[in-house]
C-alpha positions as CSV (number, residue, x, y, z in Angstrom):
1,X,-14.6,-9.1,-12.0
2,X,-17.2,-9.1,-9.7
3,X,-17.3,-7.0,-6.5
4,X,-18.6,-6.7,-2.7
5,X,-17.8,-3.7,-1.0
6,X,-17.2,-4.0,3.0
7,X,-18.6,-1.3,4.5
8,X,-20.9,1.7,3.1
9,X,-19.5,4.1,4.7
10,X,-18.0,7.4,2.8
11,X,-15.2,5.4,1.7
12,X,-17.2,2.8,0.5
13,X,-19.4,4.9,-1.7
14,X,-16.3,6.5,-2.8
15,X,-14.6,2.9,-4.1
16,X,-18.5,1.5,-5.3
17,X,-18.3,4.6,-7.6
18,X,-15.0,3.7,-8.5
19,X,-16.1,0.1,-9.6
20,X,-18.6,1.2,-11.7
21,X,-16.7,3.0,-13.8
22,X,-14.3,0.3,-14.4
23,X,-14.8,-1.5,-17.4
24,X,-14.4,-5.4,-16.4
25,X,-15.2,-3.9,-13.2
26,X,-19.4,-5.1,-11.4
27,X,-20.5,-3.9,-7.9
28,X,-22.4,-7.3,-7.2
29,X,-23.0,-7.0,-2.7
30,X,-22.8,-4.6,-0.6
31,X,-22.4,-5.2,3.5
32,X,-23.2,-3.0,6.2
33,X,-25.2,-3.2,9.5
34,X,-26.5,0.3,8.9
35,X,-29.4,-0.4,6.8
36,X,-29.6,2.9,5.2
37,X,-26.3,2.9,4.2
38,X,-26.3,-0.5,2.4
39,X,-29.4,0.8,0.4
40,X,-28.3,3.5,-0.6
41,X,-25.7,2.0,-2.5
42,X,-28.1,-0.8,-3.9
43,X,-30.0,2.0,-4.9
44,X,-27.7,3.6,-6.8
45,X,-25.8,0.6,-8.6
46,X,-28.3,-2.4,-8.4
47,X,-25.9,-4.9,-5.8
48,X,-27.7,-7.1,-3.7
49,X,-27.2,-6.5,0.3
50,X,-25.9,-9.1,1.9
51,X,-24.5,-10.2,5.0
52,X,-20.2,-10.8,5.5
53,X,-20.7,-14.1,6.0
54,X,-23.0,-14.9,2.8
55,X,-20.4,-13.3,0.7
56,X,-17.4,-15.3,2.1
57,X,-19.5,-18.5,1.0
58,X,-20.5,-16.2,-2.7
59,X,-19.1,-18.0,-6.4
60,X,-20.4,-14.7,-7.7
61,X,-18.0,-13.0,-5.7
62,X,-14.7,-12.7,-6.7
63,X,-13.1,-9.8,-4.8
64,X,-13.9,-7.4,-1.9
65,X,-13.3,-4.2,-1.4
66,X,-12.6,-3.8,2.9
67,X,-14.0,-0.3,4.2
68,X,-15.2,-1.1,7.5
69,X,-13.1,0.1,10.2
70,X,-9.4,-0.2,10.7
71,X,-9.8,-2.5,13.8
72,X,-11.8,-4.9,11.9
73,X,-9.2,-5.0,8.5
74,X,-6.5,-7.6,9.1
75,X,-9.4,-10.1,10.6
76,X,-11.6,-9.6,7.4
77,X,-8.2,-10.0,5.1
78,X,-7.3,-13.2,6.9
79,X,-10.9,-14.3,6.2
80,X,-11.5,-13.6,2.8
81,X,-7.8,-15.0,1.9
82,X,-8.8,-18.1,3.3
83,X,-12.3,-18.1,1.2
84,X,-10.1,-17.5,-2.2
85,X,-11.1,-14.2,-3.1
86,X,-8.9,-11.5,-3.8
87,X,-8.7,-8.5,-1.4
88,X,-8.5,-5.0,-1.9
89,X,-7.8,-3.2,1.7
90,X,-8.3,0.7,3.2
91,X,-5.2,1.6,4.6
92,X,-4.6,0.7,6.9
93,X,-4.0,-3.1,7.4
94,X,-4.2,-3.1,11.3
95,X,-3.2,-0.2,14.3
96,X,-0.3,-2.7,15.7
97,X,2.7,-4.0,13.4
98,X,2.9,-6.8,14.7
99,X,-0.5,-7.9,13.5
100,X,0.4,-6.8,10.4
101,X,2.9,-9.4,10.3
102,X,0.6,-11.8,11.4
103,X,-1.9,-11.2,8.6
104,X,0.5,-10.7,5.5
105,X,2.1,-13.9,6.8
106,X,-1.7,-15.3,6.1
107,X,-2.0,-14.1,2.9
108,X,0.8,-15.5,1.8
109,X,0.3,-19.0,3.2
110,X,-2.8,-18.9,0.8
111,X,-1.4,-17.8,-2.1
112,X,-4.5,-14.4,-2.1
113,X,-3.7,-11.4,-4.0
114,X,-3.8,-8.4,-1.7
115,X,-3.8,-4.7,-2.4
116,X,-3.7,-2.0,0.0
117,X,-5.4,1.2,-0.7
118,X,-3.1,4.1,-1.4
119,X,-4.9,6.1,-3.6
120,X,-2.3,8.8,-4.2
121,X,0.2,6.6,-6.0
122,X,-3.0,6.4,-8.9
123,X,-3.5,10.5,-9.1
124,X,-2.8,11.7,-13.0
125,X,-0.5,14.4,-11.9
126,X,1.5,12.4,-9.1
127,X,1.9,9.5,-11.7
128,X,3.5,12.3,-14.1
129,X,5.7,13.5,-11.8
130,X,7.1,10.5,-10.6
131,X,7.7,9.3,-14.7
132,X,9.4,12.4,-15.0
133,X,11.7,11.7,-11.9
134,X,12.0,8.1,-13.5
135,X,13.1,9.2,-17.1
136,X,15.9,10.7,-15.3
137,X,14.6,14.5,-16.3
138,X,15.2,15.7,-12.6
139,X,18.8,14.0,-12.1
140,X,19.1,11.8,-9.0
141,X,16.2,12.8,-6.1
142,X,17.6,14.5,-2.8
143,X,14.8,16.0,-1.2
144,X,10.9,15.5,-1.5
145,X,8.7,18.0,0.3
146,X,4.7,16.5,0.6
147,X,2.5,19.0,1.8
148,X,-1.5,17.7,2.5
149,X,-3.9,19.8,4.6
150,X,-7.1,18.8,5.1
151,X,-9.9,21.4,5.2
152,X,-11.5,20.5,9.0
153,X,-10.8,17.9,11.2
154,X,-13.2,14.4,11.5
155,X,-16.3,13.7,13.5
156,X,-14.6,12.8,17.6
157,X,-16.0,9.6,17.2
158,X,-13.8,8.6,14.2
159,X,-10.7,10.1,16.0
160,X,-11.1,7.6,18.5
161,X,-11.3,4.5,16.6
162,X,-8.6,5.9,13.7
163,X,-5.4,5.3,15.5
164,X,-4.4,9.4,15.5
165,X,-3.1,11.2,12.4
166,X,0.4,9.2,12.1
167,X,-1.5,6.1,11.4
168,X,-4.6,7.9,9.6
169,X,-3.8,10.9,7.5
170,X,0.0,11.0,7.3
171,X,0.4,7.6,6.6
172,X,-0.8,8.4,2.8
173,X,2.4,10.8,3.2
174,X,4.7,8.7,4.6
175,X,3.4,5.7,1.1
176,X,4.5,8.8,-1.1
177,X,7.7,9.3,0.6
178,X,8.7,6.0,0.0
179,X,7.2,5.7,-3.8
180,X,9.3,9.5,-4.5
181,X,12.6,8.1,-2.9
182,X,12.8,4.8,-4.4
183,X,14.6,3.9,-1.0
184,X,13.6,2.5,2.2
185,X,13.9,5.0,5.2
186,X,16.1,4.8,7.8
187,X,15.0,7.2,10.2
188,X,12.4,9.2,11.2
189,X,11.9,12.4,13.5
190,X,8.7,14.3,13.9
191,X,6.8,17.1,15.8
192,X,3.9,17.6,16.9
193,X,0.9,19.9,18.3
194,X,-2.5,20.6,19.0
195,X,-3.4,23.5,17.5
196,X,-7.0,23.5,15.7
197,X,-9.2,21.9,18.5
198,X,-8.2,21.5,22.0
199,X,-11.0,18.3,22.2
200,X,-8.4,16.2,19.7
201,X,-5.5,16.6,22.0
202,X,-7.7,15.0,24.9
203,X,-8.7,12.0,22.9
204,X,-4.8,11.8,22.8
205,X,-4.1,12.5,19.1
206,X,-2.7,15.7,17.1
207,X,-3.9,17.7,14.4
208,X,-0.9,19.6,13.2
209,X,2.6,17.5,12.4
210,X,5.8,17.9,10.5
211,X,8.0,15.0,9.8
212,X,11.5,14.4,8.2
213,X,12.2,10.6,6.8
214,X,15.8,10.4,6.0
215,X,17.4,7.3,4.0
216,X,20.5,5.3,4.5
217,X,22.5,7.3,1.5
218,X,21.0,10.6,3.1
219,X,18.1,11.3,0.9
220,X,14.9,13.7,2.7
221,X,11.8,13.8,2.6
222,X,9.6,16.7,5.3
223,X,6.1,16.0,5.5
224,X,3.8,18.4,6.6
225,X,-0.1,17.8,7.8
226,X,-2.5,20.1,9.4
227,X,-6.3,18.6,10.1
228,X,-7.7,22.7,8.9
229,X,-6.9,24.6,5.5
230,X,-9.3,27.2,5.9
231,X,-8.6,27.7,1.9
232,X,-9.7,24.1,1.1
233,X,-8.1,20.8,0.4
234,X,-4.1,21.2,0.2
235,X,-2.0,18.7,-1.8
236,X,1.2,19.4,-3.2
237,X,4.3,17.9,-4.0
238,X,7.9,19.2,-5.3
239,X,10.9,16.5,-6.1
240,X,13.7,18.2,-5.9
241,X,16.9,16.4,-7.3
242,X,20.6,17.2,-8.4
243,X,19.4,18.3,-12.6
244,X,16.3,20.2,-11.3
245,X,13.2,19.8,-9.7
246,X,9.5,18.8,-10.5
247,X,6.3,19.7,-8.6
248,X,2.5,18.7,-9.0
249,X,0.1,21.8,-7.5
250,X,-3.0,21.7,-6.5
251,X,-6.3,21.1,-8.0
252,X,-9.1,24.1,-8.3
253,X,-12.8,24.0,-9.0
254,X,-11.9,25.1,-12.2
255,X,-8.8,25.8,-14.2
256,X,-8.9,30.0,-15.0
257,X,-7.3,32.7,-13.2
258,X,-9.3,36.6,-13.3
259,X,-6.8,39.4,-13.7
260,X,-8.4,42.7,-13.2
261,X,-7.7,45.7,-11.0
262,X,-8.2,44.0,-7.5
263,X,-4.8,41.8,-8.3
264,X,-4.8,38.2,-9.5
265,X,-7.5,35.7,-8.4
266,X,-7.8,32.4,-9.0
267,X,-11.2,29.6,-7.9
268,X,-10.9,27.7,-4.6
269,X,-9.3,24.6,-3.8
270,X,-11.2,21.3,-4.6
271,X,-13.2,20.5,-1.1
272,X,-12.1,17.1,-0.2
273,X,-10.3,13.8,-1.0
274,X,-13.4,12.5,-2.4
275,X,-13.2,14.8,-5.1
276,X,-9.6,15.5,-5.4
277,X,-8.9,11.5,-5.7
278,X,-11.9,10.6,-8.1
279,X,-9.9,9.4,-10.9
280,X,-6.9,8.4,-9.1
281,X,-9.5,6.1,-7.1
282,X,-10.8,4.7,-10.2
283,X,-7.4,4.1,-11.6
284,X,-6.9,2.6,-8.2
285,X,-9.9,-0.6,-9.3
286,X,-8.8,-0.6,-12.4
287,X,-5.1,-1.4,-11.5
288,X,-6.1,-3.9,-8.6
289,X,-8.7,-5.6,-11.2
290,X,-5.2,-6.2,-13.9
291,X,-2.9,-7.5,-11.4
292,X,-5.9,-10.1,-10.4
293,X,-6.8,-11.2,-14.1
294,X,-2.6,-11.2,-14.7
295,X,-2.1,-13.0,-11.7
296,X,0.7,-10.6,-11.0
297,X,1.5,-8.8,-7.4
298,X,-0.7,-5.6,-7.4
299,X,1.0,-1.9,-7.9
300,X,0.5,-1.1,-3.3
301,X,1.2,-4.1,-1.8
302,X,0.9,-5.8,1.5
303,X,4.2,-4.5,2.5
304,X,3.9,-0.9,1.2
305,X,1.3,-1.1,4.0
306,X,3.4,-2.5,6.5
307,X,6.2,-0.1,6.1
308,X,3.8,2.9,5.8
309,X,2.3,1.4,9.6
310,X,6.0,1.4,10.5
311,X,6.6,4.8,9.7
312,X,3.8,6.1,11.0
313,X,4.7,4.2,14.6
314,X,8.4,5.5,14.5
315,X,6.6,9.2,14.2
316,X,4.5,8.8,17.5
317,X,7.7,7.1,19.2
318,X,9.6,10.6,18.2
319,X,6.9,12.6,18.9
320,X,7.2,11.0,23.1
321,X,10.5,10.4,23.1
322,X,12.0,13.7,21.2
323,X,14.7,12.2,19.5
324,X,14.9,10.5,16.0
325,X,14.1,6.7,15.9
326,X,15.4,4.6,13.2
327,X,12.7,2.3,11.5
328,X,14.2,-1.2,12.6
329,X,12.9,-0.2,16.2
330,X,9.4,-0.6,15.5
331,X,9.7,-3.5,12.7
């Protein structure tokens, strides 16, 4: 299947990488109005640079891969549905739900496979854990407890544009949630503060949250996000369920722990997502480029997107309103 990433930004280099080590997989274009950015990837994987609309009108195209930024997403799906190739989107779809309805009502009229990019659901060890909770090992899940901590908080200039940390960092959290409970979420109360750097609360976001989701039959799930883990990158997640309870830890630079008379040590953290998430992003490509050659709907659909945006918009309503707001508010 041939490939044009959208955008060559760090998650665009992140999802060329992933192409190509796909097998079936070809980075063929590459799109970006920085310059350097765009050559920089046909440096590295031999893709021609060419411009959006050039690709649209491509037969060697068959798919693109949309990392440009979130405003511009559910214009570019709409687009490339309409052109025939298959999409593959960064989460998330669009800031308002509404448009989100709008566009997945698009892709649909066109018949376009879409895929929305939640990388976690693709990560070795979270794929494990959630077999195990489906062979029945851990009895019947009652609470999930997702912990992710970034280890610094992004350039100003991307908090502006990335709709605030509901919509941007948690809303990987709240995909999980839904994937662990098998069970759409009923209601949703959070909290939160602004306690790493003063300058994100006045471009009116948050950098440290807690959430709980709660289902219809009383299943939990309590999210909890910080945008600094001086210790590194923080991603964890325990199942907990009425036979037991299954966990996936996080990942080190390497695998060994030193025992000697200063105590127990073990290496650091990985450093980022980009690391953490480099075979989970592959498996990612690899899963999207199956469900196109089967012609069958892709494993994170439009919807898991659009209930993800939903969550995230019932947080920031609890958040102002301080009080718990059920999901058919915002949908």
């Amino acid at each position: 299947m041939r490939f044009a990433v959208l955008g060559a930004g760090r998650i665009g280099q992140v999802h060329a990488g992933a192409i190509a080590s796909v097998e079936g997989a070809e980075l063929a274009a590459v799109a970006d109005p920085v310059a350097a950015a765009a050559e920089a990837l046909r440096d590295r994987y031999g893709c021609d640079i060419r411009r959006i609309a050039a690709i649209e009108a491509a037969e060697d195209v068959d798919a693109v891969v949309i990392c440009t930024p979130t405003d511009t997403h559910a214009d570019l799906i709409e687009r490339f549905a309409r052109a025939g190739k298959a999409v593959f989107c960064e989460k998330p779809v669009d800031l308002s739900v509404e448009r989100v309805k709008d566009c997945l009502e698009t892709v649909e009229a066109t018949g376009a496979t879409l895929m929305v990019g939640f990388q976690r659901r693709f990560d070795p060890d979270f794929r494990a854990l959630k077999q195990t909770i489906d062979d029945g090992k851990i009895g019947k899940v009652e609470m999930v407890t997702l912990t992710s901590r970034d280890p610094g908080p992004p350039p100003y200039a991307y908090i502006e544009r990335s709709g605030g940390i509901f919509r941007d960092m948690t809303i990987h959290d709240f995909d999980v949630a839904r994937w662990m409970l098998a069970e759409e979420v009923e209601t949703v109360m959070a909290a939160a503060s602004v306690l790493v750097d003063p300058e994100i609360g006045e471009l009116g976001d948050y950098d440290s949250v807690n959430v709980i989701l709660t289902t219809a039959t009383g299943r939990q799930a309590t999210i909890t996000n910080t945008r600094r883990a001086t210790y590194g990158y923080d991603q964890r997640i325990e199942v907990h369920g009425s036979k037991g309870s299954v966990s996936a830890e996080n990942h080190r630079q390497a695998r060994v722990e030193i025992a000697n008379a200063d105590g127990y040590t073990r290496p650091p953290l990985l450093g980022f997502f980009m690391d953490r998430y480099t075979a989970a992003y592959a498996a990612e490509i690899a899963a999207f480029v199956r469900a196109v050659r089967d012609g069958t709907p892709p494993p994170t659909t439009g919807h898991d997107g659009l209930m993800a945006l939903a969550l995230a918009e019932a947080a920031i309503r609890s958040v102002a309103e301080g009080r718990a707001v059920t999901v058919p508010e915002v949908i």
